[in-house]
SEFIDO-578831 format. One record per residue (C-alpha): residue number from 0; x, y, z. Coordinates in Angstrom, 1 decimal. Each point is the difference from the previous one (the first is absolute). Example, Ala and Ser with C-alpha at 12.3 -4.5 7.8 and 13.67 -1.06 7.14 Angstrom:
2
+-----+--------+--------+--------+
!   k !     px !     py !     pz !
+-----+--------+--------+--------+
!   0 !   12.3 !   -4.5 !    7.8 !
!   1 !    1.4 !    3.4 !   -0.7 !
+-----+--------+--------+--------+
This chain:
258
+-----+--------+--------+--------+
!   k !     px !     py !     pz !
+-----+--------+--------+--------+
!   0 !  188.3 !  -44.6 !   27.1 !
!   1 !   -3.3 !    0.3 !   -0.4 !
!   2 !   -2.2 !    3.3 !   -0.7 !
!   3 !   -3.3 !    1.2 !    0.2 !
!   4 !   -1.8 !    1.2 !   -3.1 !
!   5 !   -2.4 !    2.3 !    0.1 !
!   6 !   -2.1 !    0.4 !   -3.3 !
!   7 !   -0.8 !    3.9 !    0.4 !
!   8 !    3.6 !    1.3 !    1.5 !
!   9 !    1.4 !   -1.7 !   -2.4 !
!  10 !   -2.0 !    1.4 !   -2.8 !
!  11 !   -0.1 !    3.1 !    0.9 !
!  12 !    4.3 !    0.3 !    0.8 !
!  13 !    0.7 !   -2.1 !   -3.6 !
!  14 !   -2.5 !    2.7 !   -1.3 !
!  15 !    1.4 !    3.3 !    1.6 !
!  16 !    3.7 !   -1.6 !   -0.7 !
!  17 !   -0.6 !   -0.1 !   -3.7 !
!  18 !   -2.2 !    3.5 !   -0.6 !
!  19 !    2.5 !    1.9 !    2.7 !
!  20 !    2.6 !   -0.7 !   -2.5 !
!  21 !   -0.5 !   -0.9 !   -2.4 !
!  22 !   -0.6 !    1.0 !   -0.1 !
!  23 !    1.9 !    0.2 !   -0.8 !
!  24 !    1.3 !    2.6 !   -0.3 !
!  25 !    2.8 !    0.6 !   -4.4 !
!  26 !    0.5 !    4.6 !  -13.3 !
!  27 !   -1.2 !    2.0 !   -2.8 !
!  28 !   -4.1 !    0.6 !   -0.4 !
!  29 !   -2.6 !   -2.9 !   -1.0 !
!  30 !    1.9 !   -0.5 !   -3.8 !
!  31 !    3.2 !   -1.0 !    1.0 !
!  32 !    1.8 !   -1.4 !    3.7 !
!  33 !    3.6 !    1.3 !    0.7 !
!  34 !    2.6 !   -2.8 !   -0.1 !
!  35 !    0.4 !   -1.0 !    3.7 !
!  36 !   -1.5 !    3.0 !    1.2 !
!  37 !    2.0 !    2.3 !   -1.3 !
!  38 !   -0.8 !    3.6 !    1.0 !
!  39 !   -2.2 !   -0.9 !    3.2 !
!  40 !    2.2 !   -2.0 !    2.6 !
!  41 !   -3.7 !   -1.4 !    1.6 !
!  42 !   -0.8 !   -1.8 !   -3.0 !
!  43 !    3.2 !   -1.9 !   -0.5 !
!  44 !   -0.6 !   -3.8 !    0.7 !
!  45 !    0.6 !   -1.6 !    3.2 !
!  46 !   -0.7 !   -3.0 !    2.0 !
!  47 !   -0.2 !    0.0 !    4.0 !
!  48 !   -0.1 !   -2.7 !    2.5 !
!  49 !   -0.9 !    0.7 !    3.4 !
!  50 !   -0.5 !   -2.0 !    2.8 !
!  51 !   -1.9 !    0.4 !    3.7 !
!  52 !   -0.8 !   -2.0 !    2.9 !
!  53 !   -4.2 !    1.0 !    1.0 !
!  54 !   -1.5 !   -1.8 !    3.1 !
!  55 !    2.7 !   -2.5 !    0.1 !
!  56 !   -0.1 !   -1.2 !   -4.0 !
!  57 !    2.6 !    1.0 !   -2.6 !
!  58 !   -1.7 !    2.1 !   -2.6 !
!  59 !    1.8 !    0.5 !   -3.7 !
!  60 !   -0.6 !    2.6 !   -2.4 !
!  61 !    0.9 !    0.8 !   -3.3 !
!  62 !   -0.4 !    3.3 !   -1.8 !
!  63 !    0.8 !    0.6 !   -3.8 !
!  64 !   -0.2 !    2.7 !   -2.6 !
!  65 !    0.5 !   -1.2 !   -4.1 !
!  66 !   -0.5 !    1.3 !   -3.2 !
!  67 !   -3.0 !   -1.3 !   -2.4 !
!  68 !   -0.3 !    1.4 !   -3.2 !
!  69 !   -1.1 !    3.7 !    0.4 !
!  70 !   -0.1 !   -0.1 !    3.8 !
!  71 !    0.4 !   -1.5 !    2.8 !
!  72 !   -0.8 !   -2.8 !    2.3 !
!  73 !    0.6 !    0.7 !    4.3 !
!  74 !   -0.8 !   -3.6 !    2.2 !
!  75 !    0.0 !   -0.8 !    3.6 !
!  76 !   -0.3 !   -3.4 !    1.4 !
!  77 !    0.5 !   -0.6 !    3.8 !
!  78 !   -0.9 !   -3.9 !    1.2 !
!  79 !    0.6 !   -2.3 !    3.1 !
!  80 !   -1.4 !   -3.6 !    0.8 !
!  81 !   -3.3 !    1.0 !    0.2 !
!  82 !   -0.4 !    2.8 !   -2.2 !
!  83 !    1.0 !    1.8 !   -2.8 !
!  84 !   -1.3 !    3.5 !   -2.2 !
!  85 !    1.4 !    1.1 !   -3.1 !
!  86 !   -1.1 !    3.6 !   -1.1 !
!  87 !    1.0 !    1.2 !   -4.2 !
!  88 !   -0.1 !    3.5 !   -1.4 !
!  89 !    0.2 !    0.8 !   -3.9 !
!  90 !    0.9 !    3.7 !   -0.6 !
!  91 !    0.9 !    2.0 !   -3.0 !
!  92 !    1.5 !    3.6 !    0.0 !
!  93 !   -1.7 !    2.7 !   -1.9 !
!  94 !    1.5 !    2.7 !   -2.2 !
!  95 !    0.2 !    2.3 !    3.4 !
!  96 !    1.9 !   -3.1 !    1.2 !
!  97 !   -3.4 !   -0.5 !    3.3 !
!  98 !   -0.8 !   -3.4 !    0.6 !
!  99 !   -2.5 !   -1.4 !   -2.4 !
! 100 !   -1.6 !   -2.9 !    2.0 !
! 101 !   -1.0 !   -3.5 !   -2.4 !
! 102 !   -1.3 !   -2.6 !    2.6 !
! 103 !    0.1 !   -0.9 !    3.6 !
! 104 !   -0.4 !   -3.4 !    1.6 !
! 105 !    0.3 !   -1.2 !    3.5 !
! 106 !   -0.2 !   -3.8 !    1.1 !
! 107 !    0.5 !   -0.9 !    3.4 !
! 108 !    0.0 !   -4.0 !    1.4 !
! 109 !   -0.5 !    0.0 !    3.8 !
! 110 !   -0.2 !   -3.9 !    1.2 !
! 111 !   -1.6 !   -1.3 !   -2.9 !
! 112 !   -2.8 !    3.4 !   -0.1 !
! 113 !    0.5 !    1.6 !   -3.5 !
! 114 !   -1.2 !    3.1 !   -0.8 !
! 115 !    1.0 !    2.1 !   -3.6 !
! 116 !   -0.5 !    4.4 !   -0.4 !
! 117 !    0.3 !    1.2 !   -3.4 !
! 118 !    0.4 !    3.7 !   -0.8 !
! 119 !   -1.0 !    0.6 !   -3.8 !
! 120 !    0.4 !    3.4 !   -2.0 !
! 121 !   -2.0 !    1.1 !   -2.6 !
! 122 !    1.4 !    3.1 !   -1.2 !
! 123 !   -2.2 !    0.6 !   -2.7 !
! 124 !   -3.0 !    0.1 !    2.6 !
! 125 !    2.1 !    1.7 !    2.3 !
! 126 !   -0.6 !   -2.9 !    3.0 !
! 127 !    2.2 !   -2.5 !    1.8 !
! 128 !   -2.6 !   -2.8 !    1.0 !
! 129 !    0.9 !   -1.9 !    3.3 !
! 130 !   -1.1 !   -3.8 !    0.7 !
! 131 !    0.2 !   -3.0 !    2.3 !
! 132 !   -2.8 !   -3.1 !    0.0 !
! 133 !   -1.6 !    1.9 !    2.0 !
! 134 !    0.4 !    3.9 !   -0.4 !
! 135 !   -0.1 !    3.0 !   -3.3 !
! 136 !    0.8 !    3.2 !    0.1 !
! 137 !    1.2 !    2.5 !   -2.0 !
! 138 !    2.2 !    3.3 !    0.1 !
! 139 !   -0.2 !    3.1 !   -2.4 !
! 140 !    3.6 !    0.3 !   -1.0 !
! 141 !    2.3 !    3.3 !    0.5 !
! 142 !    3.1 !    0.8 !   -1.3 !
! 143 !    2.6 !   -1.1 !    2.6 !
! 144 !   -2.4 !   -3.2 !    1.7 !
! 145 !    2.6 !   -2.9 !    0.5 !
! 146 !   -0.7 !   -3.6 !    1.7 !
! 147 !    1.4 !   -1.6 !    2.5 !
! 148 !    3.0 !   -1.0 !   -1.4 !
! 149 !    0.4 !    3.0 !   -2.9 !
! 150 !    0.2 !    2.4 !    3.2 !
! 151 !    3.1 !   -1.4 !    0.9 !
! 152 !    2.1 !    1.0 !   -2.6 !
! 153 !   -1.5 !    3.3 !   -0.1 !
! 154 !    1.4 !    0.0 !    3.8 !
! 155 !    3.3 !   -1.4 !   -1.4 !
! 156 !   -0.1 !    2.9 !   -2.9 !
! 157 !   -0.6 !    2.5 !    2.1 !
! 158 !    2.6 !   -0.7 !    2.6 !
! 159 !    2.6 !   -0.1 !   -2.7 !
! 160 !   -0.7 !    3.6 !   -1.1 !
! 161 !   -0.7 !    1.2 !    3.5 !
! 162 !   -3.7 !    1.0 !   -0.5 !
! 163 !   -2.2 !    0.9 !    2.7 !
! 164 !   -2.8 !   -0.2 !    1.4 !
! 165 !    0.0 !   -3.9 !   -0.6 !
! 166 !   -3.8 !   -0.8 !   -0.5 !
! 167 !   -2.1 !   -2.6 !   -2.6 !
! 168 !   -3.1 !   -0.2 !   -0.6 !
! 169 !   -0.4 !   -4.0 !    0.2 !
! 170 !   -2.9 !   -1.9 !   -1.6 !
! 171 !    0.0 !   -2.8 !    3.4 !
! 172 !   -2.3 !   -3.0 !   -0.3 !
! 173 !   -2.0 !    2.3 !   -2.6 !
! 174 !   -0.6 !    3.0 !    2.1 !
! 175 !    2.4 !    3.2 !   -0.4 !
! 176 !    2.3 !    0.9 !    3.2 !
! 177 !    2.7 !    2.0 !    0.9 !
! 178 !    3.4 !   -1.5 !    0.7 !
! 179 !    2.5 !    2.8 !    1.6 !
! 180 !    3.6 !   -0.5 !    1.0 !
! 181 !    2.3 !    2.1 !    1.8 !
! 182 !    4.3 !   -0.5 !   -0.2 !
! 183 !    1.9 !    0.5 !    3.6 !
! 184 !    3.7 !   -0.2 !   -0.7 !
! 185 !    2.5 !   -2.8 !   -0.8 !
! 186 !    0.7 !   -2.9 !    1.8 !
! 187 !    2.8 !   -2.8 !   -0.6 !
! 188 !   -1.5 !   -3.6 !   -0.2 !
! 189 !    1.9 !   -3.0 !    1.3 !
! 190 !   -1.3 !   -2.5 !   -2.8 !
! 191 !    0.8 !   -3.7 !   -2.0 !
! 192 !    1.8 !    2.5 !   -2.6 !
! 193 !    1.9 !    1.7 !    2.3 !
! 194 !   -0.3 !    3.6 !    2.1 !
! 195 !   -2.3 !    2.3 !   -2.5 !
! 196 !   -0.9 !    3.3 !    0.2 !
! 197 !   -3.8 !    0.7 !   -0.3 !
! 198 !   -2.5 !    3.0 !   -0.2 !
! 199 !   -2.5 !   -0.9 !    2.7 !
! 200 !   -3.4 !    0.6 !   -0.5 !
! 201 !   -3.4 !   -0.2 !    1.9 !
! 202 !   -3.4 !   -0.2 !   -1.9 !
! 203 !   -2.6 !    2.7 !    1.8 !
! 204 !   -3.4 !   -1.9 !    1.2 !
! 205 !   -3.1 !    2.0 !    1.8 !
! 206 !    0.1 !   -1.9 !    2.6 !
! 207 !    3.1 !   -1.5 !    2.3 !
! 208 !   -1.7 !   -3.8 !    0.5 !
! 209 !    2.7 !   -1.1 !   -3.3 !
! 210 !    3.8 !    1.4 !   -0.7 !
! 211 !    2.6 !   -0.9 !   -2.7 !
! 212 !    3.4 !    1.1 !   -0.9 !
! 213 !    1.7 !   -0.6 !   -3.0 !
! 214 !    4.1 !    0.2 !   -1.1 !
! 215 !    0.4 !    0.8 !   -3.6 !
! 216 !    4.0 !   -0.4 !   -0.9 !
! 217 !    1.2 !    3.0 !   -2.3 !
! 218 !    2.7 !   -1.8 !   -1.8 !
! 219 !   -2.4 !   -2.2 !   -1.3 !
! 220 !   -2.6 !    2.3 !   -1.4 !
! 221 !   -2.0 !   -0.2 !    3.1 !
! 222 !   -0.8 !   -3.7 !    0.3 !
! 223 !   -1.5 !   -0.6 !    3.1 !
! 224 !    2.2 !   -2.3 !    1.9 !
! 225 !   -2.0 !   -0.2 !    3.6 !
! 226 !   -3.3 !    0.7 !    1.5 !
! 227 !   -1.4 !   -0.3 !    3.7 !
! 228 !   -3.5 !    0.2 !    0.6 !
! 229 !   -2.2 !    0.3 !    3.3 !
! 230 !   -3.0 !   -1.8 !    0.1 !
! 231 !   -3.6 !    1.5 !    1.4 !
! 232 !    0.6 !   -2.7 !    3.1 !
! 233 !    3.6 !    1.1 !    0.9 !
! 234 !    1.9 !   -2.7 !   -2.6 !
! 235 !    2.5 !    0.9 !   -1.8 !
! 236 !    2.5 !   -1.6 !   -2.3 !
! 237 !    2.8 !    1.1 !   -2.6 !
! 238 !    0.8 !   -1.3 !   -3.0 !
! 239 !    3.4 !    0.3 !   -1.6 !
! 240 !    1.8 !   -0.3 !   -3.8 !
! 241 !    1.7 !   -3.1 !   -0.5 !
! 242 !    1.6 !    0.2 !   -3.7 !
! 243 !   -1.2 !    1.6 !   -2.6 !
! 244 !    1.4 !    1.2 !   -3.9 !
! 245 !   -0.5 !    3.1 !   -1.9 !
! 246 !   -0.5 !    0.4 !   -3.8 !
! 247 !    1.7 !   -3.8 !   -0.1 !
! 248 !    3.2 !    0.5 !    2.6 !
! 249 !   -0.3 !   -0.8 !    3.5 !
! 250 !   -0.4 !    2.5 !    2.8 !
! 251 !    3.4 !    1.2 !    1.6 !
! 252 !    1.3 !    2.7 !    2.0 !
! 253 !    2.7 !    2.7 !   -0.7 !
! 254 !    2.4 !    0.3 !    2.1 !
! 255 !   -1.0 !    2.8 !    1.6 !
! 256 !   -3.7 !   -1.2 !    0.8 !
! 257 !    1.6 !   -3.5 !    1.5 !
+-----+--------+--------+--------+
């Protein structure tokens, strides 16, 4: 069978897949880690496979959460034929147990085009600098700013202890945004794991050209386990867990979630 590639749909699907989910999206203080997490069911460590079909070509993705040293290290990789972008997060907790952000780094491979973003934080200056080959900026940091990636788990976090509103101020390609999400009910997924029940949730955008849903399973802290996502020119597509463990034991369903 043959198929069409298009360079900038599918940079800019491979793109949105991985930052939609991935952004994906999910211990004691900055002296010491909890063993596996103990005491804040986000932070135990997981690994996620996904799959999706965009445009015709299978698209995989893995997400994955581990301990190192004092903190902790959150990666997304999504890749096809043509393309691949991996994103990685280092975090630590401080003594109010907030989300202490270390470094940021985002490569993306699109038909052989290469292009790196680093996020860098200098606490002592109070600064996270931004840069690609071609671009610096930098952001005065706040308590609470969290990256792309970082602002997931807060999502997770806060949809395990049923805080609201849910809204992050994101450093995004080293400007500060918004990100806002709103829950609308339970829904039961028919998935490669089996029927799971989900929280379903919808992130809020100012305008209507872009939506996406995502299904975050409560027996398992609130992994997410699908998303669906409309595109500005009416595409959509869906991408959906494959197999996945947490803290080291593979993902299955009680009986009474099967």
């Amino acid at each position: 069978m043959h198929i069409s590639v298009h360079p900038t749909s599918l940079h800019r699907g491979t793109t949105t897949f991985i930052l939609g989910t991935i952004t994906l999206l999910c211990f004691l203080g900055t002296a010491q880690a909890g063993e596996n997490g103990a005491g804040d069911p986000a932070l135990i460590p997981y690994t996620l496979s996904y799959a999706a079909t965009y445009n015709g070509m299978d698209i995989s993705a893995e997400r994955q959460l581990k301990l190192n040293g004092n903190g902790y290290v959150l990666t997304t990789t999504a890749k096809n034929l043509f393309s691949s972008i991996e994103e990685e997060g280092a975090f630590l907790l401080d003594e109010q147990r907030g989300i202490v952000d270390q470094n940021y780094q985002y490569k993306r491979n699109v038909l052989g085009i290469k292009k790196t973003e680093k996020l860098r934080y200098n606490r002592e200056a109070g600064v996270a600098n931004y840069k690609t080959k071609k671009k610096q900026r930098q952001v005065t940091l706040e308590d609470g700013y969290l990256n792309r990636l970082t602002y997931q788990v807060q999502l997770q976090r806060d949809l395990i202890n049923q805080v609201s509103p849910l809204q992050y101020q994101v450093i995004s390609r080293g400007r500060l945004k918004q990100y806002k999400f709103e829950t609308l009910g339970e829904e039961t997924l028919d998935t490669p794991l089996g029927k799971i029940k989900a929280l379903k949730v919808r992130r809020i955008r100012d305008d209507d050209d872009r939506e996406t849903l995502f299904w975050f399973a409560p027996e398992w802290n609130y992994l997410l386990v699908q998303l669906w996502q409309r595109e500005e020119g009416g595409e959509d597509y869906k991408i959906v867990i494959q197999e996945g463990s947490l803290n080291k034991q593979p993902l299955t369903l009680s009986k009474g979630n099967s």
